[in-house]
SERO-4910 file (N, C-alpha, C, O; in steps of 0.05 Angstrom, whole numbers):
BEGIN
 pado doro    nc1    nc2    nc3   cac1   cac2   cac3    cc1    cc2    cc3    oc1    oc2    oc3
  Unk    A     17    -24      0      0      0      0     18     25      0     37     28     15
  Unk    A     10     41    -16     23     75    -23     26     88      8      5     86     21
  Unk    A     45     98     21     51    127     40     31    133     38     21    127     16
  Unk    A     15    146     54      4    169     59     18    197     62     36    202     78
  Unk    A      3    219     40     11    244     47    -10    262     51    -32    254     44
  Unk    A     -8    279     59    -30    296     68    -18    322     57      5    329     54
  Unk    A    -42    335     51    -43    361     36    -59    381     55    -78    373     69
  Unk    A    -53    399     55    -59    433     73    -65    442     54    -43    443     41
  Unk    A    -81    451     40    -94    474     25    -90    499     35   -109    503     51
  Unk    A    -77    521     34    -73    549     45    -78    569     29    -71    592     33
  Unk    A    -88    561     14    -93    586    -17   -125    610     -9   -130    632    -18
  Unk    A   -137    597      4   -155    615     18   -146    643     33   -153    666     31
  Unk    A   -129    630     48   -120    649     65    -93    660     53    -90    681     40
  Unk    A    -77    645     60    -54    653     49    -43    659     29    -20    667     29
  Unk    A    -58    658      2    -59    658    -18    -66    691    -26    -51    710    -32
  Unk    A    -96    688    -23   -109    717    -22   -106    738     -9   -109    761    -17
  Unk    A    -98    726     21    -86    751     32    -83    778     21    -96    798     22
  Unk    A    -53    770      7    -31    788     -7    -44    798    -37    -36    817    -49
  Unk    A    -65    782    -45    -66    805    -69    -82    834    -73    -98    847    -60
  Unk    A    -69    836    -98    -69    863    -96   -105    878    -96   -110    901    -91
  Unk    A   -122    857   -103   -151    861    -98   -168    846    -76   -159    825    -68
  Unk    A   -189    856    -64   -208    841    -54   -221    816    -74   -224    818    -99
  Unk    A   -226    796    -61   -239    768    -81   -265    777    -60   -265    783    -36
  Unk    A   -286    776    -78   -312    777    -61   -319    755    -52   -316    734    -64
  Unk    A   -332    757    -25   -335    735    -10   -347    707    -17   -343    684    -11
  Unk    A   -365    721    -35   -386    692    -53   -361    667    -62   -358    643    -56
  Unk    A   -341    689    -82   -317    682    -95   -302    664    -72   -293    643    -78
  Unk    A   -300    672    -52   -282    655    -33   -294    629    -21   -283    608    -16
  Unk    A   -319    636    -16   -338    608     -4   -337    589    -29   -326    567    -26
  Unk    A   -348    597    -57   -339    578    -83   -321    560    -90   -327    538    -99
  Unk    A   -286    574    -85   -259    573    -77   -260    548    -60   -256    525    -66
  Unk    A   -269    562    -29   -268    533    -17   -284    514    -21   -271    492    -20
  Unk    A   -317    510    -28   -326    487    -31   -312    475    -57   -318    451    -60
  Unk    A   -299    485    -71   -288    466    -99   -265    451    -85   -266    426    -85
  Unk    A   -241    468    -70   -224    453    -53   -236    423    -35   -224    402    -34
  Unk    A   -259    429    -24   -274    420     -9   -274    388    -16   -270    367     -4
  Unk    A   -281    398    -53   -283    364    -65   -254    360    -81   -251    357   -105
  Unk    A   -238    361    -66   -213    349    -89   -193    331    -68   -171    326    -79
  Unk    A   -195    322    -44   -191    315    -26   -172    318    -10   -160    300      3
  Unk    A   -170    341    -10   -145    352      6   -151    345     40   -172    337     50
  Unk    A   -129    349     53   -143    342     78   -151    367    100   -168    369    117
  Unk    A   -134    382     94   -144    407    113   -142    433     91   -126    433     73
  Unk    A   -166    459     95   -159    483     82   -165    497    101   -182    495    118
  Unk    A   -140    521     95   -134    546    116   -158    562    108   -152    575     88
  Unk    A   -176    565    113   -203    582    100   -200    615    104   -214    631     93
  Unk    A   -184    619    119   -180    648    129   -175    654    157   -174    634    171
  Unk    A   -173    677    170   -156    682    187   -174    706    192   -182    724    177
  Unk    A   -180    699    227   -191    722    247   -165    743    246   -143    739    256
  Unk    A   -169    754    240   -148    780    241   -155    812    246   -178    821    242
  Unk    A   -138    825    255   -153    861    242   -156    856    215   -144    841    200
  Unk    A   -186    879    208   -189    881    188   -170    903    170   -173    905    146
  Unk    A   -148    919    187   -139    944    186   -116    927    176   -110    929    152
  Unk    A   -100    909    195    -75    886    185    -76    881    158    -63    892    140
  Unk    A   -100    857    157   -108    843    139   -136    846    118   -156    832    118
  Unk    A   -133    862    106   -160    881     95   -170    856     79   -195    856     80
  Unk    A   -161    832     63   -165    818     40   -179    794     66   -196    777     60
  Unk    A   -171    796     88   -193    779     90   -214    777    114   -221    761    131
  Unk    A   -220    806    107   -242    818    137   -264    805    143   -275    808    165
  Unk    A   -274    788    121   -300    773    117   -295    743    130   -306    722    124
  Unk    A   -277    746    146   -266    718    156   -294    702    165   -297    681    154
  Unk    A   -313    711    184   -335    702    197   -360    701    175   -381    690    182
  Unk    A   -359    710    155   -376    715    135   -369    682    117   -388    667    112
  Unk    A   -351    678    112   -329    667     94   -337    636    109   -344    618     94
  Unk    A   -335    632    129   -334    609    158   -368    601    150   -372    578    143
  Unk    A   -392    620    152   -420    613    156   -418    604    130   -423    580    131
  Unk    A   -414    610    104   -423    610     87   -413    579     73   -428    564     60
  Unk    A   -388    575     78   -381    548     65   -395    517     77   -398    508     99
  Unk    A   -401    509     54   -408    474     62   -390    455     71   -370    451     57
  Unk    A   -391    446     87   -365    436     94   -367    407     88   -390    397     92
  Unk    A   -347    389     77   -335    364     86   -333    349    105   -320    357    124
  Unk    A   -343    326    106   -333    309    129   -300    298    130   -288    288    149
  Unk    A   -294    302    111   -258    291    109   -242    318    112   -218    316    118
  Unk    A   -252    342    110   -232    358    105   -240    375    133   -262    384    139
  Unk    A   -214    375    148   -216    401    164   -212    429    163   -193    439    151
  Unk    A   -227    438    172   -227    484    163   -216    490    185   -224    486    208
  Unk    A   -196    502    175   -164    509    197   -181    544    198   -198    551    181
  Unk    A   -174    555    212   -168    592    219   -142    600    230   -146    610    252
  Unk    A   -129    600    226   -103    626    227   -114    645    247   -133    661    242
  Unk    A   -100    643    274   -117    665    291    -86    671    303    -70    653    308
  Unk    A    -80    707    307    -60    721    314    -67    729    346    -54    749    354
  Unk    A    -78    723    357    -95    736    389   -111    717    397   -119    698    383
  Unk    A   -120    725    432   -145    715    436   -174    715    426   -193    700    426
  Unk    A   -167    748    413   -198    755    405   -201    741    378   -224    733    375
  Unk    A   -183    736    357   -184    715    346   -179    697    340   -173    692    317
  Unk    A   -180    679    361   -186    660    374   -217    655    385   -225    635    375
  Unk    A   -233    666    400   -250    672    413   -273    672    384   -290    655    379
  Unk    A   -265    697    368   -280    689    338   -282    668    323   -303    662    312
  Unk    A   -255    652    321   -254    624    309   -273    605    321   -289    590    310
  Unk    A   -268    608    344   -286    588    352   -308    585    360   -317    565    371
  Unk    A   -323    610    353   -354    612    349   -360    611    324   -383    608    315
  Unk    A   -337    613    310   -351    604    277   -345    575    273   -350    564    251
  Unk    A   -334    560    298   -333    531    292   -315    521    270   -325    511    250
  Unk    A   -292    523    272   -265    514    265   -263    494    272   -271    489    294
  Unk    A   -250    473    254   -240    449    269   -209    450    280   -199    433    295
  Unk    A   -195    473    269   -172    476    280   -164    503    280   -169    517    261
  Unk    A   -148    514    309   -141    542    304   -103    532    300    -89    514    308
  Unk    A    -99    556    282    -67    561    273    -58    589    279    -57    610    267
  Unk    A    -51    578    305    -26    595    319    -10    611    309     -3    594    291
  Unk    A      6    635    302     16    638    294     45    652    309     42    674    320
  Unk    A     67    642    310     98    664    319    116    663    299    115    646    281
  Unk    A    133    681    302    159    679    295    182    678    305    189    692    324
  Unk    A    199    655    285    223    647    306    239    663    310    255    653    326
  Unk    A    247    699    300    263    719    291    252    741    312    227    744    316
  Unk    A    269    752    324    256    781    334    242    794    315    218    794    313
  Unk    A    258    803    301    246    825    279    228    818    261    218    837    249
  Unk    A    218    791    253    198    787    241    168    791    259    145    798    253
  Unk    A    178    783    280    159    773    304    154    805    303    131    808    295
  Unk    A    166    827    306    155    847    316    148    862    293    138    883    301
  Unk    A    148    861    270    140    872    242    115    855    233    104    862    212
  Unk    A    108    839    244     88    813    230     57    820    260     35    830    257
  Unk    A     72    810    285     62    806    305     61    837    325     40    844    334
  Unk    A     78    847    327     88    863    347     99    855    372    105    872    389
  Unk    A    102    820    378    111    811    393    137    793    389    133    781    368
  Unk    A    160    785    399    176    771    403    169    736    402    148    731    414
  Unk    A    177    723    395    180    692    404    164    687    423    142    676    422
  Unk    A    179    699    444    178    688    474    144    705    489    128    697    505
  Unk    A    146    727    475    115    748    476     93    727    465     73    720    477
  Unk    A    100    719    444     82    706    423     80    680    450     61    682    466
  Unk    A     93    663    453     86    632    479     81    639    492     68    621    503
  Unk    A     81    667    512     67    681    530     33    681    532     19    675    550
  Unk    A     28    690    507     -1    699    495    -14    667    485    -39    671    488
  Unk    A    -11    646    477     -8    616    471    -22    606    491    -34    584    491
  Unk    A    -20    620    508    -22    597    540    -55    606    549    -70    591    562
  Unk    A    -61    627    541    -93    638    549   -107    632    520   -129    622    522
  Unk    A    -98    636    493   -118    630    473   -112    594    476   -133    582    470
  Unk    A    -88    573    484    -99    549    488   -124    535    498   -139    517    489
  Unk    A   -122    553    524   -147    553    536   -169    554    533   -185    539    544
  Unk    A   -174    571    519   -207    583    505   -207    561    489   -230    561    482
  Unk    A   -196    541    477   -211    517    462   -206    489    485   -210    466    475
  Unk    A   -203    489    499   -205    471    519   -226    462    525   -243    477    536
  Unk    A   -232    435    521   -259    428    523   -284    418    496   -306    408    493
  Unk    A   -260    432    481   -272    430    450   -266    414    437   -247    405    448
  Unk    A   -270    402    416   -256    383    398   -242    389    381   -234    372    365
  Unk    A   -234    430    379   -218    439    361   -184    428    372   -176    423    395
  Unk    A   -172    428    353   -147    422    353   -128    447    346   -133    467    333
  Unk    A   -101    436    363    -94    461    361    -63    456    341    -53    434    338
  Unk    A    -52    484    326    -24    474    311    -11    505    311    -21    527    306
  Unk    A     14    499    319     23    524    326     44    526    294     56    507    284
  Unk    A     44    548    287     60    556    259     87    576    265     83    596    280
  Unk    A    113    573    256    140    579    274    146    599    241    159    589    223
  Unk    A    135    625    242    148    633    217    181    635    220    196    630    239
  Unk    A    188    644    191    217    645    186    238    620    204    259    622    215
  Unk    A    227    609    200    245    580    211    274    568    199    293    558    209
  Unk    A    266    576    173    293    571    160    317    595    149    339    594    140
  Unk    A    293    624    160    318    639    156    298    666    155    275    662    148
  Unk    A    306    686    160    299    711    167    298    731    153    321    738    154
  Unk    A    283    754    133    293    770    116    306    795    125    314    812    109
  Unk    A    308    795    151    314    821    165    340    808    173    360    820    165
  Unk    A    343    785    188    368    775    207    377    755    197    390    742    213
  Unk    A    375    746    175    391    724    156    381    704    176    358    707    185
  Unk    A    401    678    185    405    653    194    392    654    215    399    670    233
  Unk    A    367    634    219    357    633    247    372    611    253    374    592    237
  Unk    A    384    613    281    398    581    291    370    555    293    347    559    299
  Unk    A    386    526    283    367    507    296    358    504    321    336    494    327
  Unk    A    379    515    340    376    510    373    357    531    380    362    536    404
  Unk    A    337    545    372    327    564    371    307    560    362    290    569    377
  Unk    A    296    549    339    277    531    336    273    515    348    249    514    353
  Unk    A    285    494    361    286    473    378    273    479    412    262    466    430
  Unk    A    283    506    407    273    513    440    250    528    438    243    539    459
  Unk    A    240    531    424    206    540    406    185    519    414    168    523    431
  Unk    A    190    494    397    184    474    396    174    465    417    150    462    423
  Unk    A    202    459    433    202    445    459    186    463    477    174    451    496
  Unk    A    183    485    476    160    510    497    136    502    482    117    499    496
  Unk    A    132    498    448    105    499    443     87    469    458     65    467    469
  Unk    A    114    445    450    100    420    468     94    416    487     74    401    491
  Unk    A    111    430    511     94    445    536     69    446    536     52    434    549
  Unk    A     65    469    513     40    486    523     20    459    517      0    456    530
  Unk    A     29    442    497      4    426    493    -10    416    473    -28    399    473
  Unk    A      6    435    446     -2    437    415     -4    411    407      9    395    419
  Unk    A    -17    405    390    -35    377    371     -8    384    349      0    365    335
  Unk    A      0    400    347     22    400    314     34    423    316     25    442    329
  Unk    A     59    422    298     69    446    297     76    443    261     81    422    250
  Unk    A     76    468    248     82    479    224    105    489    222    109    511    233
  Unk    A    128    477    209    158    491    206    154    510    179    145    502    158
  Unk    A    160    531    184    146    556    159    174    565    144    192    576    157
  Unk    A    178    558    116    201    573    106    187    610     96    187    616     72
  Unk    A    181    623    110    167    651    106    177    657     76    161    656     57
  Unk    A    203    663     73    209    681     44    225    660     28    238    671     10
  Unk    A    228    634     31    242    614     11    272    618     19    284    622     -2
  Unk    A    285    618     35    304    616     42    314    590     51    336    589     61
  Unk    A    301    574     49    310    543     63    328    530     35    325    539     12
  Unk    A    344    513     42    352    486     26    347    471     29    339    469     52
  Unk    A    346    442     12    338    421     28    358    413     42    356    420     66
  Unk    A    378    401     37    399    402     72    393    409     98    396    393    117
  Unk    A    384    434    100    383    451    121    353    438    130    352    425    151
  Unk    A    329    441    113    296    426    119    314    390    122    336    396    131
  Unk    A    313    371    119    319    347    123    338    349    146    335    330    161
  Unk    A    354    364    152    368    359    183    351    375    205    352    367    228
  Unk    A    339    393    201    311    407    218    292    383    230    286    374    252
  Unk    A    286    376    204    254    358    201    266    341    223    262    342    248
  Unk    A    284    322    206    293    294    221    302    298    255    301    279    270
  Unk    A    312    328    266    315    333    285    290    339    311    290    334    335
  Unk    A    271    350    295    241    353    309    228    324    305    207    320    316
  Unk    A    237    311    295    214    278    290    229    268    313    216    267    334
  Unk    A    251    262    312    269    252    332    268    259    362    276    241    376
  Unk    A    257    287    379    260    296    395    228    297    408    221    293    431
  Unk    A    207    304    380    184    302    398    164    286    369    149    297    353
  Unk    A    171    259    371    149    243    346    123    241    362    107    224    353
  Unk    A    115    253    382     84    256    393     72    274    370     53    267    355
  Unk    A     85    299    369     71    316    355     67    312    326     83    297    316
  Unk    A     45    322    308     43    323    281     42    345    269     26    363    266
  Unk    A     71    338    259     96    361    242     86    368    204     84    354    185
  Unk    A     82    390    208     76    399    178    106    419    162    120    436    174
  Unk    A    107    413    140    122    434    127    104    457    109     82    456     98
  Unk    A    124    476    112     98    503     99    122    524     91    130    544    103
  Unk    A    130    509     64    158    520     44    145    542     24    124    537     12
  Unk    A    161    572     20    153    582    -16    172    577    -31    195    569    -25
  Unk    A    161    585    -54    180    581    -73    196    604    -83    207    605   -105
  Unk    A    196    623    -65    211    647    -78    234    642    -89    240    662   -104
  Unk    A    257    620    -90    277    621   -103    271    597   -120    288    588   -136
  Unk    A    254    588   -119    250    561   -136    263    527   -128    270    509   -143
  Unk    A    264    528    -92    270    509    -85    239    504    -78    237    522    -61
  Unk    A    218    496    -78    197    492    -63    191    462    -54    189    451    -32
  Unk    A    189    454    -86    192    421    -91    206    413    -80    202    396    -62
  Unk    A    235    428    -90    268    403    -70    260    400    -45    261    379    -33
  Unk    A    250    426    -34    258    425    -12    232    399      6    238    380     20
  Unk    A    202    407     -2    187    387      6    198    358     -5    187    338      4
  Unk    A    214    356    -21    218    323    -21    243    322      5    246    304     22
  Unk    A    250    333      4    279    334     25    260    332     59    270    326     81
  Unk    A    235    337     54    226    338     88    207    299     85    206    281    101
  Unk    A    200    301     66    194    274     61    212    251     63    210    230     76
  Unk    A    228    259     48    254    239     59    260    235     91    266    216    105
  Unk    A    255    259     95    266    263    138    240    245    147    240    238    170
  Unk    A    222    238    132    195    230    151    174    248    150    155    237    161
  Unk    A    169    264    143    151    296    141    127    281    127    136    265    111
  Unk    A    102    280    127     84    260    117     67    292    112     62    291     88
  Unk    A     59    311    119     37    336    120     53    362    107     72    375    116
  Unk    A     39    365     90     54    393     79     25    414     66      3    408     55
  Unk    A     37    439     73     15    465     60     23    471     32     47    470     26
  Unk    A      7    475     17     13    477     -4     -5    492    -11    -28    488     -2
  Unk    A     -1    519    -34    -27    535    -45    -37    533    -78    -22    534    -98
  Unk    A    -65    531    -79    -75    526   -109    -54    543   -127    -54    566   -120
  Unk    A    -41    538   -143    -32    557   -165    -12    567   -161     -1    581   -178
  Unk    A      1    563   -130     23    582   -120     17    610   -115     28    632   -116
  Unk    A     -1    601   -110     -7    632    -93      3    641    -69     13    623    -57
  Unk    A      3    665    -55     16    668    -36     41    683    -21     62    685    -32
  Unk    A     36    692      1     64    709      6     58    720     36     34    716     43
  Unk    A     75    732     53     66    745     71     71    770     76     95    776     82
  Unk    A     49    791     75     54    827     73     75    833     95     87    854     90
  Unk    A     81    824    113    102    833    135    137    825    131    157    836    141
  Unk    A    134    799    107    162    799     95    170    801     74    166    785     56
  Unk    A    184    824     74    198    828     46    213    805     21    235    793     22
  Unk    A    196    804      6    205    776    -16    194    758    -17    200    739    -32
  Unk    A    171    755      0    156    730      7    136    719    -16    112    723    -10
  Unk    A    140    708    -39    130    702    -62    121    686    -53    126    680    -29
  Unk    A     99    670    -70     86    651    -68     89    623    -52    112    617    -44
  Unk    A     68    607    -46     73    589    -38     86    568    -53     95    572    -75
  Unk    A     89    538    -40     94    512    -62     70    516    -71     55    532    -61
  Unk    A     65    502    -92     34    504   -122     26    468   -110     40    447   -112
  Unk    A     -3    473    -97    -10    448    -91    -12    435   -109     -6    411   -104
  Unk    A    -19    440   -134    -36    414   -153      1    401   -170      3    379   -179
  Unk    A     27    422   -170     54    422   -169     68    386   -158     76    365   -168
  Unk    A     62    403   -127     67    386   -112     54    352   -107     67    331   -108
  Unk    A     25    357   -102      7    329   -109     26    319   -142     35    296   -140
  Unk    A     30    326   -159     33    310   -181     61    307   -178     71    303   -201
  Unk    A     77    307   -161    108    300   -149    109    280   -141    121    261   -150
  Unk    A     83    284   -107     83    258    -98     67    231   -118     73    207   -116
  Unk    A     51    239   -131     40    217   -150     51    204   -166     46    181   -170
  Unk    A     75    221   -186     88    200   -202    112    189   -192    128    176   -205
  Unk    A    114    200   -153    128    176   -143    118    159   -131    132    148   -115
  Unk    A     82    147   -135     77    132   -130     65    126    -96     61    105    -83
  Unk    A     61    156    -89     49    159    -53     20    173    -62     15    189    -80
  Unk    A      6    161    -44    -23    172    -46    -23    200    -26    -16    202     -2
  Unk    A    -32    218    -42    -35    250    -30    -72    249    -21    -83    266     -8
  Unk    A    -90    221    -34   -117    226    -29   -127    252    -46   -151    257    -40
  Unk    A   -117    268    -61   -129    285    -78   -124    281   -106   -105    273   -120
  Unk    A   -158    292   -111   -161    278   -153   -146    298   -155   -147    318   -141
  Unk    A   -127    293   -179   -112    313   -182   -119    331   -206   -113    354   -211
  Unk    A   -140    307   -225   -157    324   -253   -180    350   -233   -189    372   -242
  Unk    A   -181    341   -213   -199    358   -201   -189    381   -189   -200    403   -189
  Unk    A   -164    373   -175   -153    400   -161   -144    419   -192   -149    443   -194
  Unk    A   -132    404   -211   -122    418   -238   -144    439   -251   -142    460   -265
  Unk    A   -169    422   -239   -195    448   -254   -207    466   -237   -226    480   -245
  Unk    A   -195    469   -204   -198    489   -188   -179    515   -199   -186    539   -199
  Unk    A   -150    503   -209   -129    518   -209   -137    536   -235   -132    560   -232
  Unk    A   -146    529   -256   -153    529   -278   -170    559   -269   -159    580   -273
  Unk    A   -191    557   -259   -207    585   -249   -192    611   -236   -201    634   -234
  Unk    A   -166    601   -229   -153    620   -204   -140    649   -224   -138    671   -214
  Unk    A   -132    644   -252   -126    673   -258   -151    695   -266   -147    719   -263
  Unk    A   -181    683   -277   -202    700   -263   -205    700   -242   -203    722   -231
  Unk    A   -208    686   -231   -206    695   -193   -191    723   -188   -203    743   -180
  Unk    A   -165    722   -192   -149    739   -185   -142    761   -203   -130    780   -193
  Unk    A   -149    760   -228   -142    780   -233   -113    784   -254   -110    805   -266
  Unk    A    -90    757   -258    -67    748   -271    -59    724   -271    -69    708   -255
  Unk    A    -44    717   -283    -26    695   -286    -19    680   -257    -11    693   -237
  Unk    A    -23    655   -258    -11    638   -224     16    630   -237     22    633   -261
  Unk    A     32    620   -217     54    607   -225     61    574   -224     81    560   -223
  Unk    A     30    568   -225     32    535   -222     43    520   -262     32    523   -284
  Unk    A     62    508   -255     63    489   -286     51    469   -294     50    464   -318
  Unk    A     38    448   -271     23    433   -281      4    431   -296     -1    415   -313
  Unk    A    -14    458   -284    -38    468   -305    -36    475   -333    -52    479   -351
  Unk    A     -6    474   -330     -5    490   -351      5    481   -377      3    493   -399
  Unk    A     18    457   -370     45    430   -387     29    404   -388     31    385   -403
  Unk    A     10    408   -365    -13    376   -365      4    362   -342     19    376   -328
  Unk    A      1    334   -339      8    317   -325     36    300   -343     36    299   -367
  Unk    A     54    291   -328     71    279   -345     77    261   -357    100    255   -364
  Unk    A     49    246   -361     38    229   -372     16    236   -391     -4    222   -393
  Unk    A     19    252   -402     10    262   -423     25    257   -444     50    256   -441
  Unk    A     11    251   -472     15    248   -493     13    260   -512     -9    272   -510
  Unk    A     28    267   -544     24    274   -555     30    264   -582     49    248   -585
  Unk    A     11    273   -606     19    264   -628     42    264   -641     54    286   -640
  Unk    A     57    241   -658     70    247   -671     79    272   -699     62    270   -717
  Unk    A     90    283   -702     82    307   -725     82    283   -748     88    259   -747
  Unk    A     72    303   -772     55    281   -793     84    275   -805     88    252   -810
  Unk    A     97    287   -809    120    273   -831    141    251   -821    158    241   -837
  Unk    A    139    243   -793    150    221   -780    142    198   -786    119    191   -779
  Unk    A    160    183   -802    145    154   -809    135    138   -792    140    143   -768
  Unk    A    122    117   -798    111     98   -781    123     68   -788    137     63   -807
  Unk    A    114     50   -768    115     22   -784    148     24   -784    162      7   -795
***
């Protein structure tokens, strides 16, 4: 029987965030019920946030009532505070996503808080789902490297980690924020967090701003890494770091793991005709190739003057 991999859908949130227009809300509930059926296993649907922060996705609670939901797929929220937190979970999330950074200076340009500010504040929105059947996953931006402070040390991540398992987290998200990772650097990370706490369930959440996205998710797969975020089309970026291009391109990635033969559980003709919609959606061009070259198993005719026989 094929690996299991699991797919994060983040193109809701993370995706749209950053562009340069509002997607009307109808447009976003659509978005996700199509995700809904292609069998991904979790989508980031949006993020309780300021609407002042995060203007692209103010309709977060609007966005939450309106979608049909799945019995296979869980609807993650991205919550920066208690208060949203407190919102997520009156719109009935099946999971809230934590968010810190491993960097001072990201932490305080993104968050306005530090690391250690950010696990401070962790310990009261844990709480507020206690009791619930929401699950919790804490997300460690700039993990592999910083756009303000270059090199975040591993021992520094590691002591993140080890405070987030404390607190109690169901998973943690290793975040390459602006594509600065290698695979070297992700495969001695990964394999070092599997090794120290294999209770937890570890996701990778790589962009592709330099065009390692792929390497680098096969490099966390190799370490053991079974859960990765990935966005429709490569969409994606984050407004607080400079360079932060797109995400990995889910329908990209699914057809990586498939013609090596691991089940990701998503049709991939199906995720290919969500992706297919995303430059009306948005407004331009995505940066996904699959959509765009077919599958690599595709065929084509011979030209006519090539003999036969």
């Amino acid at each position: 029987m094929a690996q299991r991999i699991f797919i994060n859908e983040v193109a809701p949130r993370d995706g749209l965030q950053i562009e340069a227009r509002f997607v009307p809300t109808p447009d976003k509930i659509a978005l996700i019920d199509a995700l809904s059926r292609t069998g991904v296993a979790k989508i980031e649907a949006t993020s309780f946030t300021s609407p002042k922060a995060i203007p692209n996705l103010a309709d977060a609670g609007d966005v939450m009532a309106g979608i049909t939901r799945h019995e296979d797929v869980d609807y993650v929220a991205l919550v920066p505070n208690e208060r949203g937190a407190e919102r997520a979970l009156a719109a009935g999330v099946d999971e809230l996503n934590l968010v810190l950074s491993a960097s001072d200076s990201h932490g305080l340009a993104n968050l306005r808080m530090t690391p250690w500010q950010s696990l401070a504040r962790f310990e009261h929105m844990i709480a507020l789902a206690r009791g619930s059947n929401v699950s919790i996953n804490a997300s460690i931006s700039t993990t592999f490297g910083c756009p303000f402070e270059g090199d975040v040390p591993a021992s520094r991540i590691l002591e993140i980690v080890r405070a987030l398992a404390a607190l109690g987290v169901d998973g943690i998200t290793l975040c390459d924020t602006t594509g600065m990772a290698n695979p070297q650097q992700v495969s001695a990370l990964c394999k070092d967090v599997i090794k120290r706490h294999p209770e937890l369930l570890l996701t990778l959440h790589v962009h592709d701003t330099r065009g390692m996205g792929l390497a680098n998710a096969l490099a966390a797969w190799q370490a053991g890494i079974i859960r990765f975020d990935a966005a429709l089309g490569g969409l994606g970026g984050c407004p607080f770091a400079p360079g932060a291009s797109g995400n990995v391109c889910s329908e990209d990635l699914v057809h990586m793991f498939e013609t090596m033969g691991l089940d990701t559980g998503v049709d991939l003709d199906a995720l290919l005709a969500v992706a297919e919609t995303l430059p009306a959606l948005v407004g331009h061009e995505v940066p996904g190739q699959v959509v765009k070259a077919g599958r690599s198993s595709r065929r084509y005719p011979l030209p006519a003057h090539v003999a036969r026989g």
